[in-house]
N, C-alpha and C positions, 0 to 999 in steps of 0.2 A: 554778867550780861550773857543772851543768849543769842543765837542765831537761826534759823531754821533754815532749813532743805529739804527740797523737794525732788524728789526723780522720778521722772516718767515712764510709761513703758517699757519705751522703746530703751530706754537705758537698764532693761531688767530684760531687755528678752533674750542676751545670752551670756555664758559664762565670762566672754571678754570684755563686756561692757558690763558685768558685774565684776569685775577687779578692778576696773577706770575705778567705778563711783566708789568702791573700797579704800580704793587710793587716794580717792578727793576725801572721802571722810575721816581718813589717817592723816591728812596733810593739813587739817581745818583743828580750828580751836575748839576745843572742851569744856564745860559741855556742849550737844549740838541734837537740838531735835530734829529728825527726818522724818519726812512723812511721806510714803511709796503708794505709786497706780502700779496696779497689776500687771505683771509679765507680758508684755504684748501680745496680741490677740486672744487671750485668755477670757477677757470679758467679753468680745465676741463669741466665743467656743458656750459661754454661758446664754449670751442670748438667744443664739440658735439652738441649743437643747430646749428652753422654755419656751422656743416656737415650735419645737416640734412633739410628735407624738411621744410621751414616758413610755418605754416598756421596760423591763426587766436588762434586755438587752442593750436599748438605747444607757441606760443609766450604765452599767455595767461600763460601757465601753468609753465615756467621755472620763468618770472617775478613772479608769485605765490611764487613758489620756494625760490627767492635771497630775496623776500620780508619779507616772513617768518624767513627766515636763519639769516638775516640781524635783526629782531626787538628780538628773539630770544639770539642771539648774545649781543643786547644791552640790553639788560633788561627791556625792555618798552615791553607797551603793544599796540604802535606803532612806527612805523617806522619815526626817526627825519626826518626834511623837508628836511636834502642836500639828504640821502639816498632817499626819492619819487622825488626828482628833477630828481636826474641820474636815477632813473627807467624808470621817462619820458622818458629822453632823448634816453635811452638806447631801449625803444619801439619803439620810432619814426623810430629808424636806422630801426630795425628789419625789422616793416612792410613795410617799406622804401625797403629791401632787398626781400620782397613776393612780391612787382610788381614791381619791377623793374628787377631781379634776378643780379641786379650789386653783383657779391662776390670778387671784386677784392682786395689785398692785402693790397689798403689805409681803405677801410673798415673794415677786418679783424682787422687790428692792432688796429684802434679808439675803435671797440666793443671789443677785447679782452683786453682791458685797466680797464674798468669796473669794474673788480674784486678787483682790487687796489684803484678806485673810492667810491667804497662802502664800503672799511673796512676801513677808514680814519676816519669819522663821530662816528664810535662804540668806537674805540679808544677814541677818544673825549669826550665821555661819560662817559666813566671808569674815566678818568682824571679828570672833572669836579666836580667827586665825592670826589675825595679825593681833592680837595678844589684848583688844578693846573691849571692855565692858558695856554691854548691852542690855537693855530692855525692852520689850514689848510690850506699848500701854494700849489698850484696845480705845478706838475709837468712840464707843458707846459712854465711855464716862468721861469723854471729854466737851463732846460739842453738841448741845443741846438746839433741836432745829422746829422749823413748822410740821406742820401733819400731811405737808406735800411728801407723799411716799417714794416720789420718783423726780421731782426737784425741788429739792427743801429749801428758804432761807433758815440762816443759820442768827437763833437769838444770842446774839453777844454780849449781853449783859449776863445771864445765866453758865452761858462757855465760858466767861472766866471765871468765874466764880469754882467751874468743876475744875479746870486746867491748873488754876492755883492749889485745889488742894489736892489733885492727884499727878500732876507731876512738878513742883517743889521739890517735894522730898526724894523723889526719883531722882531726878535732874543732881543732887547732890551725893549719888552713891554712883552713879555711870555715867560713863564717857558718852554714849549713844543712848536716846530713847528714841525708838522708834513704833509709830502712829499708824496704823493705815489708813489711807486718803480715801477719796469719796463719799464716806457714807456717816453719820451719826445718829442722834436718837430722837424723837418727839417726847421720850421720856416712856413711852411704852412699846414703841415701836422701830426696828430700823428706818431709817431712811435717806435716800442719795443725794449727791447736792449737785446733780444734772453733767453733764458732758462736761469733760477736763476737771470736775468736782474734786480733784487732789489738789488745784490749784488752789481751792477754796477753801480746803480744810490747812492747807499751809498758812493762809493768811490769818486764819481764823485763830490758829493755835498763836501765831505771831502775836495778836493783837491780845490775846488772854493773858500768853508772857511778857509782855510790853518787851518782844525783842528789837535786837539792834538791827536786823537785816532778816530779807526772804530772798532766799537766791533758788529762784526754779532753773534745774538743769532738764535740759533736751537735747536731742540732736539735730537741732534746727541753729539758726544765727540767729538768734532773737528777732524785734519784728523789722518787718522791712517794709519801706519803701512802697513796694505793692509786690503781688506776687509773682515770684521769681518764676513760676513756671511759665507765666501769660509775658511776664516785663524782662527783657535779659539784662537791662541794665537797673535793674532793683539792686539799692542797696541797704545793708542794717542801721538801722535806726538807735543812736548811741544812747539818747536821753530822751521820754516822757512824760508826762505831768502823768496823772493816776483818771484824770477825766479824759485826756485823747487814747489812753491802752483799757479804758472802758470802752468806749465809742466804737476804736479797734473789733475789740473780742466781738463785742453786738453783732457789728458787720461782715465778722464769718474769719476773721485772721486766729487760728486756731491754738494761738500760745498761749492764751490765759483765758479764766472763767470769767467768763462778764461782770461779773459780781465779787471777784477776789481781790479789785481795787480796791474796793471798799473799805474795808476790815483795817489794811494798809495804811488806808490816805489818811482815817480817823487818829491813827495812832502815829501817824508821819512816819510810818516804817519804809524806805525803801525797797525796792522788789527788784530784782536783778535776774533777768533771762540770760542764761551760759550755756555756752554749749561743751559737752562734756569732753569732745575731742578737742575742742579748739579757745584755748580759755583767753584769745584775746578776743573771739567775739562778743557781746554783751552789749544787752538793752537797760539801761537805769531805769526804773518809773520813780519817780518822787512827786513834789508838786513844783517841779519846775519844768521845762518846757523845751527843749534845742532850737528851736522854732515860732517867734512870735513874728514871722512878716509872712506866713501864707499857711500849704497844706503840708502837713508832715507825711502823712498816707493815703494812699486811694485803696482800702482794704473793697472788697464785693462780696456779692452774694448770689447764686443760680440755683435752677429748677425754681424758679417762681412762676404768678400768676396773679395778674389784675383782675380781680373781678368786678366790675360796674351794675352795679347796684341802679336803673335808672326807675325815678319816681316822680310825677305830675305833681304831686302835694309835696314832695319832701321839705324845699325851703321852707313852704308857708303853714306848714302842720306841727304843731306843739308834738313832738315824742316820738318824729317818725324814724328819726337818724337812733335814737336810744333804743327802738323797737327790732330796728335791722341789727347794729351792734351787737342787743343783746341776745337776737338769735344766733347769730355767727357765734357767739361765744359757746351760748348754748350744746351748739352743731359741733365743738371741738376745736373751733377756727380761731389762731392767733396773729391778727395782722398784722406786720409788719409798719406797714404807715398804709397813712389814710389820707385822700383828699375828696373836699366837699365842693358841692356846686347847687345852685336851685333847683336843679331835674337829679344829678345824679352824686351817688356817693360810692367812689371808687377804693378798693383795698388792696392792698398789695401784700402776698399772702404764698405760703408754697404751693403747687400746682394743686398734691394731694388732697392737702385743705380744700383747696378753691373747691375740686371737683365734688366734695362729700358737702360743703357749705352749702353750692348752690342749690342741691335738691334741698336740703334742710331747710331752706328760708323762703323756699317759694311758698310756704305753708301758710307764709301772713298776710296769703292772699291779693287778689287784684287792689282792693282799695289802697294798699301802699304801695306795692309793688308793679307797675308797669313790667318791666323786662329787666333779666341779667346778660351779660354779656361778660364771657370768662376771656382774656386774651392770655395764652399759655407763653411758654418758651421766653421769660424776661429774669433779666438779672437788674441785681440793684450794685449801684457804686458809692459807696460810703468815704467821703473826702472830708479826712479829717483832720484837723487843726488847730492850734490856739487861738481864740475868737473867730472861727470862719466862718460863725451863722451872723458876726457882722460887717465881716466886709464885701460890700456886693459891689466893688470896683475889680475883686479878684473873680464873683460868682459870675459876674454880668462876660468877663474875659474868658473863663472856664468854656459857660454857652456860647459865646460865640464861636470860640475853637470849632467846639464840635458839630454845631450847625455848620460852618464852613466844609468841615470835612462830611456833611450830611449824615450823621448821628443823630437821629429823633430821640427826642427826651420824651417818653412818657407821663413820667410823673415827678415833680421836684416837690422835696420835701425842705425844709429851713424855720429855724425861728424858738424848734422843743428845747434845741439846747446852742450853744454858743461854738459847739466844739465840731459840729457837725450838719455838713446838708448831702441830701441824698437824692441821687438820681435813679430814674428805674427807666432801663433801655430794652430793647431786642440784644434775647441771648445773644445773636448771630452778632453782634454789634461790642462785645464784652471786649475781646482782646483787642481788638484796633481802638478802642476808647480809651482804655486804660495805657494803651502805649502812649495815645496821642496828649494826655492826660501827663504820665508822666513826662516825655518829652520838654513839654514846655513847661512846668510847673516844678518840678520833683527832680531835673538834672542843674 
């Protein structure tokens, strides 16, 4: 039987919390796949190079940088040969990129893989010391994805297919194989599987192995309550079903990939959020629930924007609501939630969107379109729960609270899914909600 693990960044970004996660995976059973994100802030140091101008010099000095970070990191007083290998490689792209100025999205995703490339080898180090056999199986031959370059889903029937036969045999010569997180292959191509993507390459490899546990480590208390920065009395959340730490991630609680339920819930693998200093805190996900008489979390969301859509014909015109959609989509624009009315079709959406949508769509002219109207500065609050899109003896108490305390609800959303309804406020309105929110509800 296997297990997998997951370390995040923030658990790689120094030598002391690269001898924690050494010692968590000396003190854990054998074998043990681990699958690592990149050194903290390293994948930023990447995306700011590919926003900025190549030159000779800029390239020069960020390889400096990851070179340093990276031998630093391992305790050498240089850099092992896989880490100069991907420097290589990882220059070649760059200057590759100063005369050619190709920056298109298959490139992006190859070079911002890198970060996960280079802290695979450091890891290896640490292990080798404490006397563990290790391997490094590259990501490209395990997880087979869509042709989304920059957020793949990941096809699961094909990933195990590769996972069983390249690491089986692995898995029975080493203590440690270790994977790097975010990124796999369309089969000809790199590509990422979107923000926190290591979470997702954890579950993913889980579910190929039919293991017995995913246990993501960070340094966070798993999820909470709501957010401890906005709520002072948030607390961790011990157990969730795999549909409410879905719902969660959607709604902006930043410990799991939206999508790394999944993989999980099919194979009934548990998922256990740890934190690396503190190993009695921890969030179970399974498909059971701590929580069936109301909300387990009021996770949010900010820097959004409603934009209203208003139109004369919309209710009574065959195609008018699919003609706006399909412009916004067109336009780059991904809503968030949508409500419809006879004059108007309102979206709720990030600002930037809104503002780059509304020019876009005014294009389909007067005869659908009367006027837009973008209202900026709103958050949404995501109140989530075991059946809470059917109880409306809690939804109906919810709105009343916060009407009482004069709280405008913009927009409520209910009904897509069972686990979740969503409100969309005035930012200015965020923290006093969610306190007033949790107070009655969540203490």
């Amino acid at each position: 039987m296997v297990e997998v693990y997951k370390f995040g960044g923030t658990c790689m970004e120094n030598t002391s919390k690269l001898e924690t996660v050494t010692q968590i995976i000396k003190n854990s059973e054998k074998p043990l796949v681990v699958t690592v994100s990149a050194a903290a802030g390293v994948t930023n140091q990447l995306k700011l190079l590919l926003d900025s101008e190549l030159t000779e010099v800029t390239i020069s000095e960020i390889l400096t940088k990851l070179r340093e970070r990276h031998i630093q990191l391992s305790h050498l007083e240089q850099a092992p040969p896989e880490i100069e290998e991907a420097l290589q490689r990882l220059e070649r792209l760059l200057q590759g990129i100063s005369y050619t100025e190709d920056i298109s999205p298959r490139i992006i995703s190859l070079i911002m893989s890198f970060g996960e490339r280079l802290i695979g080898p450091v890891l290896q180090t640490y292990l080798k010391k404490e006397g563990l056999k290790s391997q490094i199986v590259d990501a490209e031959n395990l997880i087979r994805t869509s042709h989304n370059y920059l957020n793949a889903h990941a096809d699961l029937e094909v990933s195990e297919k590769l996972i069983e036969s390249h690491l089986r045999t692995t898995l029975s010569d080493f203590d440690v194989v270790i994977v790097p997180g975010f990124f796999g292959t369309s089969g000809e191509e790199i590509t990422l599987l979107g923000r926190s993507g290591t979470d997702y390459s954890a579950t993913i490899l889980a579910y190929g192995l039919h293991a017995t546990s995913i246990t993501i480590w960070k340094d966070v208390h798993g999820f909470m309550s709501a957010d401890p920065n906005l709520v002072d009395n948030a607390k961790t959340i011990p157990t969730l079903s795999y549909e409410e730490a879905a719902e969660l991630a959607y709604f902006g609680a930043k410990l799991l990939h939206p999508r790394a339920a999944s993989p999980a819930r099919i194979r009934n693998i548990p998922i256990k959020i740890r934190h690396i200093d503190d190993m009695a805190s921890i969030t179970t996900i399974s498909s059971e629930s701590s929580n069936n008489q109301g909300i387990t979390s009021a996770a949010h969301m900010q820097g959004l924007a409603i934009m209203k859509v208003f139109t004369s014909i919309g209710g009574n015109t065959k195609g008018a609501f699919s003609k706006i959609s399909g412009a916004i989509e067109e336009a780059g624009g991904n809503p968030i939630s949508v409500s419809t009315s006879q004059t108007c079709f309102a979206f709720l959406m990030p600002e930037l969107e809104a503002q780059i949508v509304q020019e876009e769509i005014m294009d389909l002219g007067s005869s659908i379109i009367d006027s837009i109207d973008v209202v900026e500065n709103m958050a949404l609050i995501g109140l989530v729960g075991e059946s809470m899109g059917s109880r409306t003896e809690m939804v109906h108490s919810i709105l009343g609270v916060l009407q009482t305390e004069r709280i405008n609800i913009e927009m409520i959303s209910g009904g897509a899914t069972e686990n979740a309804i969503q409100l969309a406020i005035a930012e200015k309105d965020l923290k006093r909600a969610l306190e007033i929110i949790h107070k009655n509800f969540l203490e």
